[in-house]
N, C-alpha and C positions, 0 to 999 in steps of 0.2 A: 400473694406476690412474695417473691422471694427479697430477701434483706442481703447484701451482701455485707459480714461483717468488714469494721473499718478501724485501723490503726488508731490512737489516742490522734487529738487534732494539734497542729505543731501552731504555736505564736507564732503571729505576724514576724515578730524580732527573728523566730526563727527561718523563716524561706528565705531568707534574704545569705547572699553569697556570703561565707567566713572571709573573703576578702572587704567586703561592705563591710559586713558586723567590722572588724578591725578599723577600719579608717572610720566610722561613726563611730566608734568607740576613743579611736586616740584623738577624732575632732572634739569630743565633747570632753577630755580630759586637759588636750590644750588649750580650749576655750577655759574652763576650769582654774588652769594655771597661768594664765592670760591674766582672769582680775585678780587672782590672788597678787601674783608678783606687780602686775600694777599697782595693785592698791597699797602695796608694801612701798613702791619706789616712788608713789604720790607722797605717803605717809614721812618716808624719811628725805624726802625734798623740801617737804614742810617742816619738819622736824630743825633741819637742818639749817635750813634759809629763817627760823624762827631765832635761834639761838644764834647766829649770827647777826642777825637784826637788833638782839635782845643786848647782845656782849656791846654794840657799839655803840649803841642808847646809854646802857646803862655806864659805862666809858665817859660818855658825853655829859650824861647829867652828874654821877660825882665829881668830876671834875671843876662842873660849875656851881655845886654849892659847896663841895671843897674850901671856894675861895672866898665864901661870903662866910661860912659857916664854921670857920678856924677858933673863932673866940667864943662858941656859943656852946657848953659843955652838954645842951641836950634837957637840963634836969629845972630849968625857969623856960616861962615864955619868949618868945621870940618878940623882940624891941622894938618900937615902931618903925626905924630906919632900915633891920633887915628886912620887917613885913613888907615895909612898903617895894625895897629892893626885888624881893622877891616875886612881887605882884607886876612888877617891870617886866621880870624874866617869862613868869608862867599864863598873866591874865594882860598884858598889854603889847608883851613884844610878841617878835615874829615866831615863839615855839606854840604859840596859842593855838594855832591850828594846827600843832601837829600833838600836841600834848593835849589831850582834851580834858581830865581830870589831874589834880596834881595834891598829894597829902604829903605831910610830911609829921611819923610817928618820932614819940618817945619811945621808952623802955617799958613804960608801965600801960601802952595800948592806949593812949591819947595825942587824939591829929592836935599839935603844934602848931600845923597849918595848912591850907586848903586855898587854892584858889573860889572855892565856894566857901564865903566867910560865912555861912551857917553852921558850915560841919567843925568849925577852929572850936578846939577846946571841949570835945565828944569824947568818948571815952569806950573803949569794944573790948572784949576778951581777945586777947592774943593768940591765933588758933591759926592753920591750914600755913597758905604761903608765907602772912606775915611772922609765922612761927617758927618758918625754916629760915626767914631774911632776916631773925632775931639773932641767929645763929652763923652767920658772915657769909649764905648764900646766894646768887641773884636767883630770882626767883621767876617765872615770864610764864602766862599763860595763853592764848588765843581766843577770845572768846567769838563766839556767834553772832551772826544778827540781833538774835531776839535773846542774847544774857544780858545778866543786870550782877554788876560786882555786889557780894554783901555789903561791902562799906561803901557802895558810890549807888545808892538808888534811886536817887533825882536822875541815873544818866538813861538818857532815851537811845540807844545806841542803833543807828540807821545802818552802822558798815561793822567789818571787822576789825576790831579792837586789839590790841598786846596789851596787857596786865602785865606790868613789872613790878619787881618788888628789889630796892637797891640798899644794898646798907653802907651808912655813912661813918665815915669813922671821923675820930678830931683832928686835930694837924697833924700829930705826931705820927697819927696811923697807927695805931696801940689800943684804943678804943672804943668800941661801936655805940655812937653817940643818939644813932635815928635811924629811922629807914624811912626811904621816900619813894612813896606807891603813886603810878601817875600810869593815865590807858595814852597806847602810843598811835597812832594813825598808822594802818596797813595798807591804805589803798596803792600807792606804788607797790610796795611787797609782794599785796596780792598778786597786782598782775605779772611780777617775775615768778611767784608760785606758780600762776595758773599756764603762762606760758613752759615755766619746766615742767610742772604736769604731763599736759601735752605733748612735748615731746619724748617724753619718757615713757606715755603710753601711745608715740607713734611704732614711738621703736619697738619695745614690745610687742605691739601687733605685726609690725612687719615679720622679727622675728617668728611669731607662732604661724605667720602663715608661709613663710621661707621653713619652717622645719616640716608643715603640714604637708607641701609641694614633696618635698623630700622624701618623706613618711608615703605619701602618695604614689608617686613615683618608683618606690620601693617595692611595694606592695602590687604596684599593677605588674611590675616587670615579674613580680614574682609568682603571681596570680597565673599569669601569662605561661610562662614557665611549669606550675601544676595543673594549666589546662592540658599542656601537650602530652607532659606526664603522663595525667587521666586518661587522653584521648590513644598513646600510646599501649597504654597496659592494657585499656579497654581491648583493643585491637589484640594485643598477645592473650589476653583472656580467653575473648573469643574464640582465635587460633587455638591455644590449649583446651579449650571446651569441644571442639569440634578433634583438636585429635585424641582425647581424652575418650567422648564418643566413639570415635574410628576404633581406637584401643579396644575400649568392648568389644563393639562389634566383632572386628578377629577374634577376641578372645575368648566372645560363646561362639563363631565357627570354630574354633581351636578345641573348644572343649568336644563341640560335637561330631568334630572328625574324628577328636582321640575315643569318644563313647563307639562311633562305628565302626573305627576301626578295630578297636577292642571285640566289639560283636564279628567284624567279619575273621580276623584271628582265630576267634572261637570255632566260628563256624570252619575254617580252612581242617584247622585241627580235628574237629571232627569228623571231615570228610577224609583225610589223611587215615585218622584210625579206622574210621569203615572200610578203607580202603587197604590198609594191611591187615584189616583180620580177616575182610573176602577174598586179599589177593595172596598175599605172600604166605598169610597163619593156613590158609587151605590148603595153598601147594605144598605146602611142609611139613602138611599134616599125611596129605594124601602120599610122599616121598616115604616120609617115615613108616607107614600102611603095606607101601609098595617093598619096602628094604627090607624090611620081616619076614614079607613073604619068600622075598628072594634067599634070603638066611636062614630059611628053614629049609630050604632046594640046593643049597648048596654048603655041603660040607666043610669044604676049605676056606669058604666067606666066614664059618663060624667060628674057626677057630683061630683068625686070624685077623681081621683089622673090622669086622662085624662088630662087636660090642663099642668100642673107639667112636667108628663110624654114628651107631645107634646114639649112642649120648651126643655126640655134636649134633643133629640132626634134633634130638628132642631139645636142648640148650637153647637153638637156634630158635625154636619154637615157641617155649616158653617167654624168652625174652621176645620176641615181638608182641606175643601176646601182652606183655606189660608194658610193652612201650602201647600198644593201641589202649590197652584201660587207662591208661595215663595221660593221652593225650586225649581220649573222650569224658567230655564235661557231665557230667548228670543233667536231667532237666533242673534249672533255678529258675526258669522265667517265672513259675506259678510262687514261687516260696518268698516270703521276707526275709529282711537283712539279717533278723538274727536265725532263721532257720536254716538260710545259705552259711552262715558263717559254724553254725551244730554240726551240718552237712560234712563241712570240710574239716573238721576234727574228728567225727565220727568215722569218716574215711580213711585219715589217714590213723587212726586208732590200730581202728580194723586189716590197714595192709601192714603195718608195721608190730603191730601187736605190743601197743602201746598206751601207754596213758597218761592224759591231758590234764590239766589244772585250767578251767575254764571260768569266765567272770565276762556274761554274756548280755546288755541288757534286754531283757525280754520284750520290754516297749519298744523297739525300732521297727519303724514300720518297711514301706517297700519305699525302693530305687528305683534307677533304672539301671537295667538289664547289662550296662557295661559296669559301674559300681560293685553290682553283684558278683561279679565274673571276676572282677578285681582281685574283692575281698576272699573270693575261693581260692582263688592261684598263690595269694601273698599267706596265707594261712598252708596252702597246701606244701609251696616251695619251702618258708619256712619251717614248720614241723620236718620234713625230710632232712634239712642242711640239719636243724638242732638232732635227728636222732642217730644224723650218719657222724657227726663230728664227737657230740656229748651222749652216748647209748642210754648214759648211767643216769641223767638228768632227767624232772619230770619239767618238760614244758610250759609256761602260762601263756594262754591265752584269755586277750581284755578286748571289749567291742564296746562302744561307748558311743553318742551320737553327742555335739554340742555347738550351737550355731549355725545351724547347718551343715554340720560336717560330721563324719564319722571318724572318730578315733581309735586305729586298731594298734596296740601292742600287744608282740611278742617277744618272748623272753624265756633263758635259759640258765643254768647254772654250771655248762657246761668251760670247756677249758681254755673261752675266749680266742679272738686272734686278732691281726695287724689289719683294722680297715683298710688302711693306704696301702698295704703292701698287697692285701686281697684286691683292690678296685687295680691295683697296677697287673697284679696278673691276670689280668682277665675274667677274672670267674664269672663267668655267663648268669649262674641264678639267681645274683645280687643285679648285677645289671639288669636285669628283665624285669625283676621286679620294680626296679628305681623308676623306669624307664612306662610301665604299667601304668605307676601313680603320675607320677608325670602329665602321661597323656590325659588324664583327666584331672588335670588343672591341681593336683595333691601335691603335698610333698613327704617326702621320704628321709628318713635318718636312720643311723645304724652306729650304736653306741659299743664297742667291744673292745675289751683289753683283753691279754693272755693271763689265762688264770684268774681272770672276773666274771665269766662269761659273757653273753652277748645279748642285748636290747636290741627291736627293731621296734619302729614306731612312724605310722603314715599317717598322716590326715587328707581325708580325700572330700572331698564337695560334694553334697548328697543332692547331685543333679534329678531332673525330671524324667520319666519314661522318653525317648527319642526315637524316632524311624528311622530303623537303621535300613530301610531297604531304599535301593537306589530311586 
């Protein structure tokens, strides 16, 4: 069983319309930029709602030990009457539920005081936030569900936490006496986080799907738009392929009228010269036979317009006769291109009595029969115009085959002349010849300045044998 081979197999991703690929492409790219920029506008809503939350706590709590903690320079314990004050504020009044742990550091990394009176009078290495609140910064961090502060690890934290870190300063505000670390309660916060979340990833999604509609929208119109296109040019394709074919077509009938015509040409011409060398060269012969006779019968014929008479009479003879060898072809139908093409140099060698510089490839095999006929006439016209014009000149002829075509130049050294001004006068043996190649689909040039001499050069299409009979 035969296999028919089969193109490489195309992905899935690939059958699918360049219009599809495109919109599953910029979906999964907006989708892409969807959480990204969400999660940035989550991030800095939190961000932002934290540090606001953070500045008005910490606002609120200096303030209030500000005013208890005016006389207490940081560097002794804190006195029974402020502890006890303090215990008012952070473990019996009303911040108790919002403040859930509450320290309050030295300089030297020792809680001062704690609402958990186990931690008063501990002692930690000064490191991370409270390092930075040593240094006059508020400090806030957010923690998780499930964090535990390094310095508050009794705390069981069920919700979201703020970690503050506040520094205190003495009355004068000149210098930083304490810092007081306390976790703040987020559950209102959270829900204006979570609520602005929300809406910030409503709007976003709206967004990505208002540009996707658009993006979409785009894209089909445009889709739409290179369907017709497609379906357009398909159509003119089409059209152009069929009159492309048409084209041909005429153009091998064109070629093979001009090959028959060529053959019947030939043939006219040869019937022409059989026909003046049995009609006209005979009577002329038989006149001139008859006029002899007559001029040797008559005296006064001889010495009087007889001889005149006898030379016009032979003249007239002569040249018919070379107009019919000239207009009779030789047989070429049995020879190859290049022995048709020896042919017609060896002939006109022979009438002119002359000599050729030849450059013939010996490989060219056979044509058809108008080809051949071509290359005889355009060798034979040429050689005659190069040795009526340039006597003194040795002519080259080149025969060459390439791409299916035959390449013939001829070439002279003789005293050049005016293309334009020869094709304007008419000159018949340039045109015939043009006009030769022509009909079998060649083309013809003819390079000549005065005083350069003159190039001819055809390329003719080495067509098939063709029946030329009707």
């Amino acid at each position: 069983m035969r296999q028919h081979a089969r193109g490489p197999a195309r992905r899935p991703f690939e059958r699918i319309t360049l219009s599809r690929q495109f919109l599953l492409r910029s979906a999964l790219l907006l989708l892409v930029s969807m959480v990204l920029l969400g999660n940035w506008l989550a991030s800095q809503i939190e961000g932002n709602a934290v540090n606001r939350a953070t500045s008005i706590t910490a606002v609120y709590v200096e303030s209030i030990l500000a005013a208890y903690l005016r006389d207490w320079d940081g560097t002794e314990p804190l006195h029974e009457e402020l502890h006890r004050t303090l215990d008012q504020i952070f473990v019996l009044g009303p911040l108790r539920r919002k403040v859930m742990n509450f320290k309050l550091w030295d300089d030297e990394g020792r809680i001062r005081y704690s609402n958990d009176p186990r931690q008063t009078g501990l002692r930690f290495p000064i490191e991370g936030m409270l390092a930075k609140a040593y240094e006059g910064e508020v400090q806030a961090h957010l923690h998780e569900k499930d964090a535990a502060s390094t310095h508050a690890p009794e705390l069981d934290l069920q919700q979201r936490l703020l970690e503050v870190y506040v520094p205190v300063h003495d009355a004068a505000g000149n210098r930083l006496i304490a810092v007081a670390e306390f976790y703040h309660s987020t559950e209102k916060l959270g829900r204006e986080i979570k609520a602005a979340q929300q809406r910030s990833w409503l709007l976003v999604a709206l967004g990505t799907i208002v540009i996707y509609l658009l993006l979409y929208g785009l894209v089909r119109r445009a889709n739409s738009t290179i369907l017709e296109q497609q379906h357009a040019l398909r159509s003119k394709l089409s059209q152009l392929h069929a009159a492309l074919e048409e084209n041909q077509l005429m153009q091998t009938r064109l070629s093979d009228a001009g090959a028959r015509t060529t053959a019947l040409n030939e043939e006219l011409l040869h019937r022409i010269a059989a026909d003046l060398h049995d009609g006209p060269a005979q009577e002329l012969a038989f006149c001139l036979m008859r006029f002899d006779e007559i001029a040797a019968s008559c005296s006064s014929l001889q010495q009087g317009e007889a001889p005149a008479l006898r030379e016009a009479l032979r003249t007239a003879l002569d040249e018919t006769r070379n107009i019919a060898t000239g207009l009779a072809l030789p047989g070429i139908a049995d020879l190859s291109v290049a022995e048709t093409a020896r042919r017609a140099v060896a002939d006109g060698e022979r009438l002119w009595e002359k000599t050729v510089a030849t450059d013939i490839d010996p490989a060219l095999g056979d044509a058809s029969l108008a080809v051949k006929i071509t290359l005889f006439r355009l060798i034979q016209e040429s050689l005659a115009n190069s040795w009526r014009h340039a006597p003194e000149g040795t002519p080259h002829v080149r025969v060459r085959s390439t791409a299916n075509h035959l390449e013939i130049s001829i070439s002279d050294d003789g005293g050049g002349f005016d293309v334009e001004a020869a094709a304007a006068s008419g000159r018949l043996g340039l045109a015939i010849m043009r006009e030769r190649v022509r009909l079998l689909g060649g083309t013809f040039k003819i390079n000549s300045t005065p005083g350069e001499g003159t190039h001819i050069h055809a390329r003719i299409p080495l067509m098939q044998e063709h029946d030329t009979r009707d």
